[in-house]
C-alpha positions, 0 to 999 in steps of 0.5 A: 958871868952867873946869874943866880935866881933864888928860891926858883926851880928850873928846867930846860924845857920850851914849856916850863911849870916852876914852883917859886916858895915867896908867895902868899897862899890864898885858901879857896878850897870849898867844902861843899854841903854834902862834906866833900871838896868837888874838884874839876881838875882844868889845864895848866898849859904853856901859857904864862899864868901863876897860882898861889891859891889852894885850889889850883895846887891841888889840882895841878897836884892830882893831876902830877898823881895822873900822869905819874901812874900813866892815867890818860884821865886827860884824854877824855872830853866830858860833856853833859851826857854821863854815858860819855863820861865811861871812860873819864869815870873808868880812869878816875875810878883807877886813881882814887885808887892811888896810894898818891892820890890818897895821900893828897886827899888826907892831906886835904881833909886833914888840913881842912878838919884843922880849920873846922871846915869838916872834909870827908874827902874828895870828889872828882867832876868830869872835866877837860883837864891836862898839863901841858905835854912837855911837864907832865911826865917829868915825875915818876911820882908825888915825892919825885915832884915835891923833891925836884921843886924842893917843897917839904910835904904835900901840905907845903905846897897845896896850903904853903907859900908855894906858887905854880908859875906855867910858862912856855919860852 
């Protein structure tokens, strides 16, 4: 017997992140006063949890950009104390820099400029952040992961019906 699970993507992973396209997407995206949208990227772990808010998504999508230009942005614990945060500031320094990340950033501008809510773009905020280690080098870069889990475009997924379920079996 087959079983068929529709609009789900799959993977032969004990720690599975999916993408499912049969949600409402919930806008949280802020725009601060200065004009930027200030990102702490957090951990999407094994643990079962689903988002379908925007902010979220673009997180778990900066993060794909991360892992997929081998930044070991996660490897680094900010505290309080900006001297400590050389090494998170260096490797995220190197990927703004990204032709990926760029693409996501004008993704969010642009979309953000469409509802009147003026983004001049991105800024990131020393964070622990991660995705759990058996997801996160299944793509060799953005395109790889919006093909692999059958999203048309950034936008689909950051501001779409896209929802990011993360799980561990």
């Amino acid at each position: 017997m087959l079983n068929k699970r529709i609009n789900v993507f799959e993977t032969n992973s004990s720690s599975v992140h999916s993408i499912t396209l049969d949600g409402t997407n919930v806008n949280d995206i802020v725009v601060s006063d200065d004009g930027y949208v200030h990102v702490k990227l957090g951990y999407f772990g094994k643990y079962y949890e689903e988002f379908n808010n925007s902010y979220d998504k673009l997180c778990y999508a900066i993060l794909v950009c991360c892992y997929s230009y081998r930044i070991p942005l996660y490897c680094y614990y900010p505290t309080d104390n900006p001297e400590d945060n050389e090494g998170w500031v260096e490797c995220a320094t190197e990927l703004v820099d990204t032709v990926d990340y760029k693409r996501i950033e004008d993704c969010v501008v642009t979309e953000l400029n469409r509802q009147n809510r003026i983004c001049y773009g991105i800024k990131l905020v020393p964070s622990d952040c991660g995705i759990d280690h058996q997801t996160a080098y299944d793509y060799e870069d953005i395109d790889e992961f919006l093909t692999d889990n059958n999203l048309e475009d950034l936008h689909e997924f950051i501001f779409g019906r896209a929802v990011l379920h993360t799980d561990s079996d």
